[in-house]
TORPA-911620 format. One line per 4 residues: their letters; for each residue y, x, z of N, C-alpha, C. Coordinates in Angstrom, 3 decimals. Atoms other than C-alpha are relative to their C-alpha. Layout:
% TORPA-911620
a) Y,X,Z,Y,X,Z,Y,X,Z ~ ... .
% end
This chain:
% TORPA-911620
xxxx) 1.306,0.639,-0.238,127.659,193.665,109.675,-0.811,0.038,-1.279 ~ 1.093,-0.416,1.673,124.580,194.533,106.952,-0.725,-1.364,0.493 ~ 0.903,1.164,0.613,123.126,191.639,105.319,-1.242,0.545,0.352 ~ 1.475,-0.184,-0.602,118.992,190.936,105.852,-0.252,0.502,-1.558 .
xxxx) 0.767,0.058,1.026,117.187,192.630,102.888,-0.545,-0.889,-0.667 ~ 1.162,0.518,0.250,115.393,190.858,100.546,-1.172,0.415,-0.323 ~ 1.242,-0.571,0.264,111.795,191.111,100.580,-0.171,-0.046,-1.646 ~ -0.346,0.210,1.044,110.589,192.119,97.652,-1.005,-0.944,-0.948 .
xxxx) 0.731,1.586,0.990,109.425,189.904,94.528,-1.409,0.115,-0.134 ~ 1.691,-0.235,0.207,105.655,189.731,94.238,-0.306,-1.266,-1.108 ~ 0.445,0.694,1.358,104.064,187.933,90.806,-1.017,0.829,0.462 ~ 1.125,-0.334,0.336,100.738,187.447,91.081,-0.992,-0.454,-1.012 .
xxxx) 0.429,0.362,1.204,98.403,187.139,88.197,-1.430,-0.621,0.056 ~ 1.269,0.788,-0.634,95.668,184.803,88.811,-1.082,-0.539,-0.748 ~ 1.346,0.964,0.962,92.364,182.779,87.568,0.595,-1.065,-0.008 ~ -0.667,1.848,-0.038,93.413,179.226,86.701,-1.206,-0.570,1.404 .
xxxx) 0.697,1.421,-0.569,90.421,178.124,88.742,0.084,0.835,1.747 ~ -0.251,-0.288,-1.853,91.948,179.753,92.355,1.618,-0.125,-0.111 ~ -0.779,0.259,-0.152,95.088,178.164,91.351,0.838,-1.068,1.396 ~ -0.278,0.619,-0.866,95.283,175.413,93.604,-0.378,0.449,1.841 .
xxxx) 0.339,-0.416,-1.483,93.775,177.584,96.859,1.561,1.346,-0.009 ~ -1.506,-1.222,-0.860,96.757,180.475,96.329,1.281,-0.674,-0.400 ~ -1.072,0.661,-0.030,99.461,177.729,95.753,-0.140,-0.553,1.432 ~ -0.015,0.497,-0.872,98.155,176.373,98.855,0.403,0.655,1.185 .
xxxx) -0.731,-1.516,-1.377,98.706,179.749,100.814,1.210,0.331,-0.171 ~ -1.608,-0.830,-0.101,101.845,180.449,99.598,0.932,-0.688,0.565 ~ -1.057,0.524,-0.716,103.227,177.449,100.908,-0.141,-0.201,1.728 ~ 0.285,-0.140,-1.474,101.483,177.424,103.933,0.692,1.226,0.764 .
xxxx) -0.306,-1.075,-0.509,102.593,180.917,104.343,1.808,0.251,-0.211 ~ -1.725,0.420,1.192,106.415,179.942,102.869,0.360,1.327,-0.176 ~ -0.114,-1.341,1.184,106.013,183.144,100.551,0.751,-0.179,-0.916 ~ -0.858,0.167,1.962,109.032,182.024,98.236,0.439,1.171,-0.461 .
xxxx) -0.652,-0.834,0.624,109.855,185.284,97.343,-1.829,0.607,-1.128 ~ 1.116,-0.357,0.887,105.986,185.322,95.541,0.072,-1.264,-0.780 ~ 0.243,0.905,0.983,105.295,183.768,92.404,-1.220,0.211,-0.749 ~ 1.588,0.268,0.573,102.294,182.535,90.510,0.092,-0.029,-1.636 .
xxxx) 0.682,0.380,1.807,101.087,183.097,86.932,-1.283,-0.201,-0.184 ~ 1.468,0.189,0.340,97.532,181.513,86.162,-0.219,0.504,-1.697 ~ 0.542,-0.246,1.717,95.521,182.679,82.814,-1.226,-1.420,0.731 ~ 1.231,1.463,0.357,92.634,179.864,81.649,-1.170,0.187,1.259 .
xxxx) 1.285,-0.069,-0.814,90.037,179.173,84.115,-0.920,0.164,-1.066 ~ 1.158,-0.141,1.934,87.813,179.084,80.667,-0.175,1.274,-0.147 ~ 0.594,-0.938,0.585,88.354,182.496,80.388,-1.665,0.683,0.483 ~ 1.467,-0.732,-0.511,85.004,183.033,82.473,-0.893,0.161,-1.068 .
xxxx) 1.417,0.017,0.824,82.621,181.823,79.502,-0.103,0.704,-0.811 ~ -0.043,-1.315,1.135,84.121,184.706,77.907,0.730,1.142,0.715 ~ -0.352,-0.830,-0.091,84.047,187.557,79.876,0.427,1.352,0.010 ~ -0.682,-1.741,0.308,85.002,190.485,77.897,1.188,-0.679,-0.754 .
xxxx) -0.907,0.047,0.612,88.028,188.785,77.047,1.620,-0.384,1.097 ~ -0.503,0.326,-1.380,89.364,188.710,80.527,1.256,1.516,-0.171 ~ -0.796,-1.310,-0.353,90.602,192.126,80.586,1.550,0.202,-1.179 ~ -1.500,-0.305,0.853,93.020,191.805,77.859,0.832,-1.138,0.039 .
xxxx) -0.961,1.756,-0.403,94.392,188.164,78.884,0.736,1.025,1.108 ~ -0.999,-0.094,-1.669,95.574,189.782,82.269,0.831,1.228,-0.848 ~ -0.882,-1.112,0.383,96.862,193.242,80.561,1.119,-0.949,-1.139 ~ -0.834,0.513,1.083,98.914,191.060,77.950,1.036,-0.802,1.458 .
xxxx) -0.982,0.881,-1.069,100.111,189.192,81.215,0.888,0.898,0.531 ~ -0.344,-0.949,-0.742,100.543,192.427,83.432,1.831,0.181,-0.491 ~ -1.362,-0.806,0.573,103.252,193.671,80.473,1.196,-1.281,-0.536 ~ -1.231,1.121,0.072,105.173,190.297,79.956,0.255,-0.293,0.922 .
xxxx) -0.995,-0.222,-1.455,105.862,189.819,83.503,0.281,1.079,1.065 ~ -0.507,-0.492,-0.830,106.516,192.820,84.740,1.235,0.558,0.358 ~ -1.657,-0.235,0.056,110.408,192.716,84.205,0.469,-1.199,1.232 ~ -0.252,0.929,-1.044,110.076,189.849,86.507,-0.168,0.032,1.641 .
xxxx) 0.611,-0.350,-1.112,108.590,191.225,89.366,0.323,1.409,0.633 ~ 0.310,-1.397,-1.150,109.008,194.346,92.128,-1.290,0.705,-0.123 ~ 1.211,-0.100,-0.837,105.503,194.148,92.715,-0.851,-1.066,-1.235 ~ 0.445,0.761,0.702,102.751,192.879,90.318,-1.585,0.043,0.940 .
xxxx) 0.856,-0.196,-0.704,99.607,191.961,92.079,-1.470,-0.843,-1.001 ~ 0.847,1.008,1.078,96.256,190.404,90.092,-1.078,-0.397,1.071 ~ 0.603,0.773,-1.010,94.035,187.851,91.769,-1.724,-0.502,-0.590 ~ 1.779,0.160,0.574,90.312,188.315,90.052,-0.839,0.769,0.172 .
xxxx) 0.690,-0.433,-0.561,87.655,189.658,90.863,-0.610,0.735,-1.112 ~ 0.296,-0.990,1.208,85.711,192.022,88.650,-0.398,-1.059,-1.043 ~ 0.187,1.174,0.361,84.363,188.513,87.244,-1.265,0.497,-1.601 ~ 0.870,-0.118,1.427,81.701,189.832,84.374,0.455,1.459,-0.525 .
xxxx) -0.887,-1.206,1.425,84.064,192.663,82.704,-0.845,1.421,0.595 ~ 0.675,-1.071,-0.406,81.495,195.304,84.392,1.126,1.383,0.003 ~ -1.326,-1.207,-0.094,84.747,197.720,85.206,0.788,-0.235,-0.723 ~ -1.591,-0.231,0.807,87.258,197.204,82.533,0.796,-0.611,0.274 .
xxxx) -0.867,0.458,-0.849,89.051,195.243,84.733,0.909,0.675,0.475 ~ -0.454,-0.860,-1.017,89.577,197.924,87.455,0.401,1.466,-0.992 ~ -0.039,-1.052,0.804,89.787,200.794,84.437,1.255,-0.281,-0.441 ~ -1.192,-0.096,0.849,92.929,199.209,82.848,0.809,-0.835,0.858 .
xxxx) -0.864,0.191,-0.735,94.427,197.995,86.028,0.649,1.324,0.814 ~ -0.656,-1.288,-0.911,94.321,201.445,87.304,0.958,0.670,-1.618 ~ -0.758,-0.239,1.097,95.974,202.469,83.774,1.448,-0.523,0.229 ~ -1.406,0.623,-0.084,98.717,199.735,84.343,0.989,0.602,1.601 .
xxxx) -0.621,-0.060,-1.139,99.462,200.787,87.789,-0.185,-1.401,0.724 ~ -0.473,1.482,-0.598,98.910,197.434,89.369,-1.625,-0.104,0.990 ~ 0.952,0.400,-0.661,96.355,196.480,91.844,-0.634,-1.012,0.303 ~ 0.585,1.465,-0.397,93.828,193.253,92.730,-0.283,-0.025,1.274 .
xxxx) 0.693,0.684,-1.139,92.160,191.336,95.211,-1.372,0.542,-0.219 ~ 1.581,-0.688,-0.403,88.850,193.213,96.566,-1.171,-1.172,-0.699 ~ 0.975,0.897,0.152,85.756,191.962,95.443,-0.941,-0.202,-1.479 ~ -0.066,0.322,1.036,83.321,191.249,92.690,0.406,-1.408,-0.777 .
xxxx) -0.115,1.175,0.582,83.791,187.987,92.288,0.623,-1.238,1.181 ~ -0.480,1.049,-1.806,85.406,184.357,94.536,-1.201,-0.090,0.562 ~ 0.618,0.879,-1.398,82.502,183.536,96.435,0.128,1.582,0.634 ~ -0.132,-0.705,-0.987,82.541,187.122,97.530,1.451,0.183,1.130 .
xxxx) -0.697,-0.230,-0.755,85.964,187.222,98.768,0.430,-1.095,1.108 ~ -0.309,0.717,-1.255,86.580,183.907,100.121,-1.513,-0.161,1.014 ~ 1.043,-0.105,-1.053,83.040,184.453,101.681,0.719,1.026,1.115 ~ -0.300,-2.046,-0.601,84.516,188.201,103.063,-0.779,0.832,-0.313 .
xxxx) 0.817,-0.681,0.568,83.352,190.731,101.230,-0.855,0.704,0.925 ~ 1.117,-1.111,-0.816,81.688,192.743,104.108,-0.951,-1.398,0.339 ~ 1.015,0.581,-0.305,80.046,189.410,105.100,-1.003,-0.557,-1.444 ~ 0.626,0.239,1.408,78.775,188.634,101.281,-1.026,1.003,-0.271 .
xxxx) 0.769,-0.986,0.487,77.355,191.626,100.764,-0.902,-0.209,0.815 ~ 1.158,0.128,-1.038,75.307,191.554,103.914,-1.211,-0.938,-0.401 ~ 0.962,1.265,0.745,73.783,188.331,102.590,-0.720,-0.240,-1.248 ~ 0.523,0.021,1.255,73.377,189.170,99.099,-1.384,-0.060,-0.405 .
xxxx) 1.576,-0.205,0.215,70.057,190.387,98.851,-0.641,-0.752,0.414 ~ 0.838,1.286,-0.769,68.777,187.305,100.823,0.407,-1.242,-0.594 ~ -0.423,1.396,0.647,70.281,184.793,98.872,0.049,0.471,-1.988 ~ 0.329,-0.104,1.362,69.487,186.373,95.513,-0.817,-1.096,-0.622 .
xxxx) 0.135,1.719,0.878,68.204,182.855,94.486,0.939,-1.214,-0.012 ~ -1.249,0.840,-0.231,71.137,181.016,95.184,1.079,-0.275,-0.853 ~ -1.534,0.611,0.558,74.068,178.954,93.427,1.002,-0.344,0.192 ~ -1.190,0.285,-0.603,77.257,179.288,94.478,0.705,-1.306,-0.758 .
xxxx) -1.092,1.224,0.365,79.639,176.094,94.203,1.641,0.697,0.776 ~ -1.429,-0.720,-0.664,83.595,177.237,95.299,0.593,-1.909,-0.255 ~ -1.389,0.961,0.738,86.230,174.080,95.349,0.316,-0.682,-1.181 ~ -0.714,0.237,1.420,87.116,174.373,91.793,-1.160,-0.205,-0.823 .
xxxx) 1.163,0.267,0.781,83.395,174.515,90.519,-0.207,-1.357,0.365 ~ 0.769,1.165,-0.540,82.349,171.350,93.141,1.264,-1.165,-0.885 ~ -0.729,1.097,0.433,85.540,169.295,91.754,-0.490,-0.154,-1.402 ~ 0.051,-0.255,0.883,84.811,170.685,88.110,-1.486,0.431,-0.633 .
xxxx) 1.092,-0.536,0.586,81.147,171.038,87.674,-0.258,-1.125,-1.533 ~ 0.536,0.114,1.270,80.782,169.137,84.479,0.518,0.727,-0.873 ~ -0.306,-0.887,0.881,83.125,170.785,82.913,-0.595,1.853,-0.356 ~ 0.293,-1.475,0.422,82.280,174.072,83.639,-1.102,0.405,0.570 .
xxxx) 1.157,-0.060,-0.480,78.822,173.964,84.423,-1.282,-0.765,-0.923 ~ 1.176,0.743,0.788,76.787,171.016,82.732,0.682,-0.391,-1.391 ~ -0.755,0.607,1.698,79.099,170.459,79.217,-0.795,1.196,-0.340 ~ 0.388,-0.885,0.634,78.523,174.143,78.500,-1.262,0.866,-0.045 .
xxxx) 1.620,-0.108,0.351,75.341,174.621,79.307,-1.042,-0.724,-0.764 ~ 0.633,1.497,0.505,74.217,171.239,77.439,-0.782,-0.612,0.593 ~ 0.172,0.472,-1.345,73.397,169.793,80.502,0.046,-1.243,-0.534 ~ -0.524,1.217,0.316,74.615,166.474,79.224,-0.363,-0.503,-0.920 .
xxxx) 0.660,0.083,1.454,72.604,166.647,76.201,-1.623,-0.192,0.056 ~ 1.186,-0.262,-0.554,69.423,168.194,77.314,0.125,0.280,1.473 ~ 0.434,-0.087,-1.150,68.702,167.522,80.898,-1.071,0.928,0.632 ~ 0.843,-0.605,-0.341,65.986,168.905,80.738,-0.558,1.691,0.052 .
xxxx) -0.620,-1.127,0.305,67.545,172.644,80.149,0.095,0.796,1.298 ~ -0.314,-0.536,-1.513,68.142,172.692,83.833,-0.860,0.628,0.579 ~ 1.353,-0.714,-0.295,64.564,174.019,84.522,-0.042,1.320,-0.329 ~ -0.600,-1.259,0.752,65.482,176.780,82.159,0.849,1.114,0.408 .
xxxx) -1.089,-0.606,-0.467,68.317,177.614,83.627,0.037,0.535,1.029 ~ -0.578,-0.286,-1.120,68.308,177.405,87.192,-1.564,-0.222,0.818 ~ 1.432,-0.209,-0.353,64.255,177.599,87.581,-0.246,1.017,0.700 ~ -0.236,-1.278,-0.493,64.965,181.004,89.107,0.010,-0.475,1.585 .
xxxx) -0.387,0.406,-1.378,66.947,179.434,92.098,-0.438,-0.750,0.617 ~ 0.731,0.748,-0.955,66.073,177.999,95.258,0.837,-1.003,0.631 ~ -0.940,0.424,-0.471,69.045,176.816,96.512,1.864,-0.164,-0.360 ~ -0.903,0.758,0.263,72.643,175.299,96.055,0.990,0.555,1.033 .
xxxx) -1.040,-0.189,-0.957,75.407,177.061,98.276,1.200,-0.411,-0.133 ~ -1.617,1.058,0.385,78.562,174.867,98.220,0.782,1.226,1.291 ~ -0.822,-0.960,-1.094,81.232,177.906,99.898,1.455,-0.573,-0.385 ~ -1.361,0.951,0.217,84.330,175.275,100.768,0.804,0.755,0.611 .
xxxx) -1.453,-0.386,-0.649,87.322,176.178,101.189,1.113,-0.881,0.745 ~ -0.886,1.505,-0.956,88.933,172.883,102.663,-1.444,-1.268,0.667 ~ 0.414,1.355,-0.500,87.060,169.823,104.781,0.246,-1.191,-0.963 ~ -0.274,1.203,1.414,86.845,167.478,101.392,-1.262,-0.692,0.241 .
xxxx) 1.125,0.919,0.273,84.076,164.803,101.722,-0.618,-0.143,-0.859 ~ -0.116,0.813,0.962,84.720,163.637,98.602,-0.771,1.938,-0.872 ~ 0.293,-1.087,0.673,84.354,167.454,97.199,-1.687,0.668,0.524 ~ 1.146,0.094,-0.581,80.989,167.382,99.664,-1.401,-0.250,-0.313 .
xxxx) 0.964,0.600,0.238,79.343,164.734,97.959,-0.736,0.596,-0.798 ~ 0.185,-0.212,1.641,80.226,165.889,94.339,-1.069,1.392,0.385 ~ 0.634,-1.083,-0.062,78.538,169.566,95.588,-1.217,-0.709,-0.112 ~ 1.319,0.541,-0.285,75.309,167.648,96.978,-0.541,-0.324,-1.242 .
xxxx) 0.576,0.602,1.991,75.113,165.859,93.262,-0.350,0.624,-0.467 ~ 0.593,-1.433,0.855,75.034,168.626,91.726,-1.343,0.829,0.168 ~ 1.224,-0.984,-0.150,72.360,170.499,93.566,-1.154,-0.850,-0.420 ~ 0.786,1.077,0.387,70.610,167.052,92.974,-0.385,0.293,-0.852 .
xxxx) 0.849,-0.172,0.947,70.718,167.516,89.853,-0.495,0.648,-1.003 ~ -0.057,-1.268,0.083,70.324,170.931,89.226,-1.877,0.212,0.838 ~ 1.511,-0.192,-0.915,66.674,170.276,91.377,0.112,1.168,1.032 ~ -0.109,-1.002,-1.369,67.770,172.542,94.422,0.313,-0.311,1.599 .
xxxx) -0.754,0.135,-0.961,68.104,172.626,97.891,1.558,0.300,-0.221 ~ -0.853,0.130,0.047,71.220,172.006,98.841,0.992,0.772,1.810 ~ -0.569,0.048,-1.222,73.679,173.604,101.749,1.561,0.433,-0.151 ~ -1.497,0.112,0.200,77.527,173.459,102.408,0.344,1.309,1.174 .
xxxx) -0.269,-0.799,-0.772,79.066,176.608,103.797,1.500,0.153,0.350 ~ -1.007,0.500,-0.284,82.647,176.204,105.192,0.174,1.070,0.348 ~ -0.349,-1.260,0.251,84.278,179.703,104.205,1.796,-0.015,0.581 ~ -1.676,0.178,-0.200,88.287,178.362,104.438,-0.210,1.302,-1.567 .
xxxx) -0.479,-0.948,1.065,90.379,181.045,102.395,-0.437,1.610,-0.396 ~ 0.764,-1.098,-0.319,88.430,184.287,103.649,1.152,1.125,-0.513 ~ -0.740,-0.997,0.579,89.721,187.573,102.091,1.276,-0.495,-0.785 ~ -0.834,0.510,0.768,91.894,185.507,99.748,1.324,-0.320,1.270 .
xxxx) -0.644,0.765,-1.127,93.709,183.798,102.955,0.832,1.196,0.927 ~ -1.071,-0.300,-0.758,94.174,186.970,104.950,0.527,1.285,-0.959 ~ -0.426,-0.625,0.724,95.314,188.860,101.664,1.711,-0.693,0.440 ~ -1.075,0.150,0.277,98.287,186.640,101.272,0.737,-0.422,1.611 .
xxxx) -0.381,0.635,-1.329,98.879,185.774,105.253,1.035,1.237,0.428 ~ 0.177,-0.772,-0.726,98.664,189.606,106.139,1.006,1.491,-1.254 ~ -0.698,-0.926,0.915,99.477,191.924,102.534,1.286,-0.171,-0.706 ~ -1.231,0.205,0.450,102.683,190.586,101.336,1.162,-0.594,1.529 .
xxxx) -0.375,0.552,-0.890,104.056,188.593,104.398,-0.847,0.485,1.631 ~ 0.576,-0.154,-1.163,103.308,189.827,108.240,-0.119,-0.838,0.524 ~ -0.395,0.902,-0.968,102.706,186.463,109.622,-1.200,-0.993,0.036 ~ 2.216,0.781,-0.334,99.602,184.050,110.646,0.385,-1.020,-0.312 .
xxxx) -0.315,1.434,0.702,98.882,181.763,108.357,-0.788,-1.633,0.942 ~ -0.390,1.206,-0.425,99.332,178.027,108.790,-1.488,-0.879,-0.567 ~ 1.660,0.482,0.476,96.081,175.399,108.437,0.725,-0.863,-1.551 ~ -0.079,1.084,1.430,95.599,173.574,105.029,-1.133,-1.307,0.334 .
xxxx) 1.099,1.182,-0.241,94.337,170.022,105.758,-0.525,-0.276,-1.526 ~ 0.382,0.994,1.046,92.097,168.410,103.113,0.953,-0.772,-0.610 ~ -0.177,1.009,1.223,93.714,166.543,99.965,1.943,0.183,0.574 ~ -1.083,-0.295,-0.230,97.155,168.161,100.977,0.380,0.115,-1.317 .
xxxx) -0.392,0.322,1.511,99.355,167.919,97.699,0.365,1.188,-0.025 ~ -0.435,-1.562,0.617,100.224,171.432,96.343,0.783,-0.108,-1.485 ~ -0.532,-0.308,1.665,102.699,172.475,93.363,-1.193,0.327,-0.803 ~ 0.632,-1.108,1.126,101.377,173.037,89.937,0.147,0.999,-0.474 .
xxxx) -0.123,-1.293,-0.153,100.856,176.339,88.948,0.635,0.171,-1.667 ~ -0.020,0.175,1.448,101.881,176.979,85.442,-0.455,1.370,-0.655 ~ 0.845,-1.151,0.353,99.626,178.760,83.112,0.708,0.569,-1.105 ~ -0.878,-1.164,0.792,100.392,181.795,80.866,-0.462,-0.697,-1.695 .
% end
């Protein structure tokens, strides 16, 4: 009698700030044979320094892994992302950036050009907008910066990925006080969701209620 294979190991290499949405799929999807490495959500405010955080990751875990998979989007690095992932051999998640994928990239694009005044909010921005939104812009300093900034835009797109109230409000605040319309678009996991449901595991994923507790991820 032959034993069941094991599937094989998948390490994926992630943004810190889509940590808590692909810890949430993996258990929903009970993917234990995948594992998670986050780099800094921070690295956004510096993105030409993206591409060599993940390649420094790529080559320290890939004694650990079958299968190395990376979970960012082109995010700023205007190609040198996709230039020295195709170098490593390793492949990502479609897309330029999260709101396009957990939007779906074929439906993002469609919309783009019509929402070229628009401010995306994701989850991790609506929980985390001071930090990574009004500290480093000096938002908190000069208020009055925001005119400057976001005088362009018309509008405030909050693209949730869970039924959070509480993550609802904090969006609304923001557009408040950011001076924008405001609207909440209820995306779930999109491309992200049926990446890990459908490309590692054949099997239909499971719902994630609101304020469900998830492992921590631990960063590189």
């Amino acid at each position: 009698m032959h034993g069941t294979a094991s599937p094989e190991r998948i390490l994926l290499i992630a943004c810190g700030a889509l940590a808590r949405e692909v810890l949430a799929l993996i258990e929903a999807n009970r993917l234990s044979h995948v594992e998670l490495r986050c780099l800094p959500a921070d690295l956004h405010m510096t993105p030409e320094a993206i591409t060599g955080a993940v390649r420094e990751a790529i080559r320290k875990y890939r004694p650990r892994a079958d299968r190395l998979f990376v979970v960012y989007g082109d995010c700023g690095t205007g190609g040198r992302l996709d230039a020295m992932l195709l170098e490593e051999g390793v492949e990502r998640i479609a897309g330029p950036h999260c709101y396009s994928f957990f939007t779906g990239n074929e439906a993002f694009a469609e919309t783009a050009e019509d929402e070229i005044t628009t401010f995306y909010l994701t989850d991790f921005l609506a929980r985390h907008f001071d930090s990574f939104v009004v500290k480093p812009l000096g938002l908190d300093r000069w208020p009055e910066l925001a005119e400057s900034y976001f005088g362009h835009y018309e509008k405030l797109v909050y693209l949730a990925q869970t039924d959070d109230p509480e993550l609802d409000r904090a969006a609304a605040a923001a557009a408040e006080r950011l001076g924008l319309g405001y609207c909440r678009r209820f995306t779930g996991y999109g491309d992200l969701g049926r990446l890990l449901a459908t490309g590692f595991k054949p099997s239909r994923p499971l719902p994630i209620r609101a304020g469900e507790a998830v492992p921590a991820a631990e960063t590189v």
